[in-house]
C-alpha positions in Angstrom: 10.1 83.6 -127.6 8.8 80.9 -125.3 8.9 81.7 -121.4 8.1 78.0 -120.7 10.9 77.0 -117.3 12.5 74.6 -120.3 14.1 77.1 -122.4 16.7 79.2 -121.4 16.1 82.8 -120.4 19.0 84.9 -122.8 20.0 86.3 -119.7 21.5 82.8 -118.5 22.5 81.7 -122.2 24.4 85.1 -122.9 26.1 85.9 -119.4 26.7 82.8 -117.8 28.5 83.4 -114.6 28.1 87.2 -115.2 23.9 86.8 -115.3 24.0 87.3 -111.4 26.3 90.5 -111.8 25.0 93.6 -110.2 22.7 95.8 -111.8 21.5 99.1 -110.7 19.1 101.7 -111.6 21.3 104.4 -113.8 20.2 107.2 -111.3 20.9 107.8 -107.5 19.5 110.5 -106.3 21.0 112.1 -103.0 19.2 114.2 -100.5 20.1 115.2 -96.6 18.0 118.4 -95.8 14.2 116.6 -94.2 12.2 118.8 -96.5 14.2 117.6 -99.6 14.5 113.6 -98.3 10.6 114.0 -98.0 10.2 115.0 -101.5 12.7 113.2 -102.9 10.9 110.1 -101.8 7.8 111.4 -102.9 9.1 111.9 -106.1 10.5 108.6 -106.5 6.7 106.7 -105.7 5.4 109.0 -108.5 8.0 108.3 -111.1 7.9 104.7 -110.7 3.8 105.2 -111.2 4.7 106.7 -114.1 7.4 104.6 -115.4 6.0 101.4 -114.5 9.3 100.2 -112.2 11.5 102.2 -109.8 13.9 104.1 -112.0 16.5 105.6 -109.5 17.3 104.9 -106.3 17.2 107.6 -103.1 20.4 107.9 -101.3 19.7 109.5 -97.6 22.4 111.2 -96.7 24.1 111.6 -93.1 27.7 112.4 -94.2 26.4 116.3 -95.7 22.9 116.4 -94.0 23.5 115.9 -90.8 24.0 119.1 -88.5 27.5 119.0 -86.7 26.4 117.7 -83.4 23.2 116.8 -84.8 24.4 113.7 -85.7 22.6 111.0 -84.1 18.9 113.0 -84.3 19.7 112.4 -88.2 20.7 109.0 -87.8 17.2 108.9 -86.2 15.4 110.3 -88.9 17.2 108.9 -92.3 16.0 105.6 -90.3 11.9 106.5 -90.0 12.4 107.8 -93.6 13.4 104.8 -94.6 11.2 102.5 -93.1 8.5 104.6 -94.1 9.0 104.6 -98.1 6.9 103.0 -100.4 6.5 99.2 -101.0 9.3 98.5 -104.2 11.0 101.8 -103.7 15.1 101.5 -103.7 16.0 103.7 -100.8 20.0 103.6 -99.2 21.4 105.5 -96.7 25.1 107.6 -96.9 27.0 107.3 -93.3 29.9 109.3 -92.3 33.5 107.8 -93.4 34.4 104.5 -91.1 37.3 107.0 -89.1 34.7 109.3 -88.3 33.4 109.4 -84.5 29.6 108.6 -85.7 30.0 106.0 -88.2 29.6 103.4 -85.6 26.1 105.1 -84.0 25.5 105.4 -87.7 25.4 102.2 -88.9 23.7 100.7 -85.4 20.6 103.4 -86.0 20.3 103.1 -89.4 21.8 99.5 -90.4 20.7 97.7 -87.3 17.0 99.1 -87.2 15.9 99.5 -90.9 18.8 97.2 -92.4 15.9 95.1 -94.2 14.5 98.0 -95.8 17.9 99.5 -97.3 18.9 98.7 -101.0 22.3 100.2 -99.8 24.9 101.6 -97.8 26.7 104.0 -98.9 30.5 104.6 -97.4 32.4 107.9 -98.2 35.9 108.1 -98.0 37.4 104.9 -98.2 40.9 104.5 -98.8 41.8 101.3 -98.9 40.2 97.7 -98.6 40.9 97.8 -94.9 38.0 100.5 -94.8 35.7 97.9 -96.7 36.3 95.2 -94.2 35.7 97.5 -91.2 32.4 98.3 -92.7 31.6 95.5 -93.7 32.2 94.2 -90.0 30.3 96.5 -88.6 26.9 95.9 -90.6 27.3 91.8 -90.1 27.5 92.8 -86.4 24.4 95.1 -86.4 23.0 91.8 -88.3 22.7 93.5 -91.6 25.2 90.7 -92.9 23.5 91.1 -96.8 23.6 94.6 -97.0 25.6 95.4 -100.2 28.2 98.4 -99.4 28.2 101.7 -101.8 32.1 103.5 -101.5 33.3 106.8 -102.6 36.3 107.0 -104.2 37.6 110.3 -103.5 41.8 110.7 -103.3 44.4 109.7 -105.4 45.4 106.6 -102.8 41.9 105.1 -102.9 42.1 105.2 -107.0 45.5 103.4 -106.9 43.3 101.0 -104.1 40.2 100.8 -106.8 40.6 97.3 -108.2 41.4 96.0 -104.9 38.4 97.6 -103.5 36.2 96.4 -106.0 37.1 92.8 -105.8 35.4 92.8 -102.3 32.5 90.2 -101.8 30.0 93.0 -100.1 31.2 96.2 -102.7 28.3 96.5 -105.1 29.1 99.9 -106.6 32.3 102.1 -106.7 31.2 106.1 -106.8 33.4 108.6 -107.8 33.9 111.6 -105.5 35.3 114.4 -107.8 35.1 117.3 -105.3 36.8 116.0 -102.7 39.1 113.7 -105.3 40.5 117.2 -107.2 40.8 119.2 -103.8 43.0 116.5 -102.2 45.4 118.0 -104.4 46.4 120.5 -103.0 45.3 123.3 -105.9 47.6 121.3 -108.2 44.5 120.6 -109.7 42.5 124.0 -110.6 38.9 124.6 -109.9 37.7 124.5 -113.5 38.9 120.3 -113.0 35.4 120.3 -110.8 33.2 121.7 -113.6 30.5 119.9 -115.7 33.5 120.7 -118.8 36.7 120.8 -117.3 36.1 117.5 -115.2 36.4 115.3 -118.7 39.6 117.5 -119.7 42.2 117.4 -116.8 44.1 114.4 -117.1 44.3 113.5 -113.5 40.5 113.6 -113.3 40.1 111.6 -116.4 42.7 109.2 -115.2 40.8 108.2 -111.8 37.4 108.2 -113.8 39.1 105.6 -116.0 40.3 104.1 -113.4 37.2 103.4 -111.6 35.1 102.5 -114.4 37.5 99.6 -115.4 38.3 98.3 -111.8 34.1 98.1 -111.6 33.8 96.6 -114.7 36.9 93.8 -113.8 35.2 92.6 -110.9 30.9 92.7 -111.9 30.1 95.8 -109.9 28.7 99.0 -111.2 30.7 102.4 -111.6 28.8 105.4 -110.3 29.6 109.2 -112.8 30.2 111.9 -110.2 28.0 115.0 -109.7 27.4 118.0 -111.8 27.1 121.1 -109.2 25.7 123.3 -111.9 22.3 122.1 -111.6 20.7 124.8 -113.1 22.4 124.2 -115.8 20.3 121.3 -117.8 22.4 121.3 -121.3 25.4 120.8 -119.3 23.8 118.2 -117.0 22.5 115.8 -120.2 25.9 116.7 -122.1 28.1 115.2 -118.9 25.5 112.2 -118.5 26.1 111.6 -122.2 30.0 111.5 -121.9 30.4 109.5 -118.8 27.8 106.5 -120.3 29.4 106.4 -123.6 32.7 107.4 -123.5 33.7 106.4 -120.0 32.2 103.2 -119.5 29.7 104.2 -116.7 26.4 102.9 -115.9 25.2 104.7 -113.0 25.3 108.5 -112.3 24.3 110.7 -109.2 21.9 113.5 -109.1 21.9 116.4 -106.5 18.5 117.6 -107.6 15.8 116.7 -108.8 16.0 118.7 -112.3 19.0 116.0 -112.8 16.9 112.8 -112.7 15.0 112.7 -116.0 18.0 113.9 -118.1 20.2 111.2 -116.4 18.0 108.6 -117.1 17.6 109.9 -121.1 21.2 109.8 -121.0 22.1 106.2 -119.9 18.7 104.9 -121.8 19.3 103.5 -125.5 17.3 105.2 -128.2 14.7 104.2 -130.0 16.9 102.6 -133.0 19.3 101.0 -130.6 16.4 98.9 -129.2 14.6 98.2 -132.5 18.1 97.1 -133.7 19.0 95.0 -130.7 15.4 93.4 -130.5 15.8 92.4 -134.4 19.4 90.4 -133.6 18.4 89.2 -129.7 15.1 87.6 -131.6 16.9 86.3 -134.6 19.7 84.8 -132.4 16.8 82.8 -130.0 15.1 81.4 -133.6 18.7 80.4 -134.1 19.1 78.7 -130.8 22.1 81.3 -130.3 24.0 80.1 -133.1 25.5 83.3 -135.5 23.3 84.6 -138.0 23.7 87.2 -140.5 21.4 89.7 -140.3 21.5 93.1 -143.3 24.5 91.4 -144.2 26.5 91.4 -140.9 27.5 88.2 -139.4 26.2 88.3 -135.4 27.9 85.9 -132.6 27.2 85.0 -128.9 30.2 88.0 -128.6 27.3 91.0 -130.3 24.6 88.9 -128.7 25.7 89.7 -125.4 26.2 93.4 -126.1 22.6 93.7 -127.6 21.3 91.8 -124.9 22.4 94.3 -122.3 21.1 97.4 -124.4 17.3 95.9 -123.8 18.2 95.4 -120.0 19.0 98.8 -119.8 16.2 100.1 -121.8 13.8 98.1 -119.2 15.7 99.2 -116.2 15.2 102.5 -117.4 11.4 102.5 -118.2 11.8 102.3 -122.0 8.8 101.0 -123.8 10.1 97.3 -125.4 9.1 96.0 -128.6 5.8 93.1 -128.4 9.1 90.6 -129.3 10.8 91.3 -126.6 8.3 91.9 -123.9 7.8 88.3 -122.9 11.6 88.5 -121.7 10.9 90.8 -118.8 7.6 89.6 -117.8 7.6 88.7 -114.4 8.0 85.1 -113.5 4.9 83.6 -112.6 4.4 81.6 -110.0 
């Protein structure tokens, strides 16, 4: 359980090459109207009081928030509320799509004036990997050449474009866009598809989720679940949370409001007996010096190891109290 520099943190023993792959807080959170930016900021500084480390991100959004002709006063503003957040808060910004006539005042206001500060951009409507390069072009020539690039996923072309997409240098996180995905259909697709239940039945819409996840997961970066417009409606909010991180192979959702963020979180978190169990193996395996062990008379690997490994990263990421055993694994590195 030594932290000493000489041993070998389990993240760089069990991931290897994947140790630097992209992990996000399970929650993003997305606001455009001031009043609701304001407290959705707000909110995030008191959670991450609460929680000990900042356990969703705040997506400022441009492409729904901003007025129709408004659009460069809210450029203006998701930039001051950006620069303004807390110290350690994860804030990113949503532009308009790269065809649209603002994207490039966009990305110079907000990009080219609180670039540093962003965790994120976020991209709608991208089609194709020719969309990702023109973003990412325009960032590197605002000088926000390290700013990772969020895309929605939102037609049937950009789901046959997903892997491709993914496999881009700057794409840290593929979203998926299921309003505007089911009504680029053209009604072949009915409105219950865009429902908290029908969105895990239709086929089509269960296809691209699939799709999404796996071209994420091929290439390191981190699928994003859709939103759930019944808000109000918290049993069916934790329900679709539950489905998309266990049965769908996501590890990120969005939230619309704020009654979304704790059930998200409780959803993509591991239980108390999944950490318990993966502490017990993790701990057993470092005595071991990672080679198998049997432990309650199942034989454990580097393969399991790796599994239960990532179930305490995502129990940390999302605030979950760790075991005394396991603690000294996410202390922070001193100095």
């Amino acid at each position: 359980m030594s932290t000493d520099n000489a041993v070998p943190h389990p993240r760089e023993v069990l991931l290897g090459a994947q140790a630097g792959a992209v992990a996000l807080p399970v929650c993003d959170h997305y606001s455009g109207v001031e009043a609701r930016m304001r407290k959705s900021l707000a909110l995030q500084a008191e959670m991450a009081q609460e929680f000990g480390a900042c356990v969703f991100d705040v997506t400022l959004d441009c492409e729904d928030g901003a007025p129709v002709g408004g659009e460069a006063e809210h450029a203006a503003l998701v930039t001051e509320l950006a620069l303004s957040a807390a110290p350690g808060m994860r804030v990113g910004a949503r532009v308009h799509p790269v065809d649209h006539a603002a994207f490039p005042a966009d990305v110079m206001t907000i990009a080219g004036r609180a670039g540093h500060r962003l965790s994120h951009l976020m991209v709608p409507k991208v089609e194709s990997i020719d969309d990702v390069r023109e973003a990412a072009l325009a960032l590197d020539a605002v000088g926000a050449e390290t700013l990772p690039l969020h895309v929605l996923i939102e037609s049937p072309l950009a789901v046959h474009h997903a892997f491709e997409i993914a496999a881009h240098p700057r794409v840290q996180s593929l979203s998926f866009g299921l309003m505007d995905f089911v009504s680029s259909h053209g009604g072949a697709i009915p409105a219950d598809g865009m429902a908290a239940a029908g969105q895990f039945t239709h086929p089509l819409v269960v296809r691209a989720k699939l799709e999404i996840a796996s071209a994420a997961h091929a290439h390191g970066k981190v699928p994003s679940h859709c939103v759930v417009t019944e808000f109000k409606d918290i049993d069916a909010m934790r329900a679709s949370a539950r489905r998309a991180a266990t049965e769908f192979g996501y590890t990120r959702m969005w939230s619309i409001h704020p009654n979304q963020i704790r059930p998200i979180l409780e959803a993509f978190s591991p239980d108390e007996r999944q950490i318990q169990i993966a502490t017990k193996i993790i701990a057993a395996a470092a005595l071991a010096a990672w080679a198998p062990v049997s432990i309650d008379g199942t034989l454990h690997d580097r393969a399991s190891y790796r599994h239960f490994w990532q179930v305490l990263e995502r129990a940390h990421a999302t605030g979950r109290s760790l075991p005394s055993e396991a603690q000294p694994w996410f202390a922070p590195a001193s100095s």
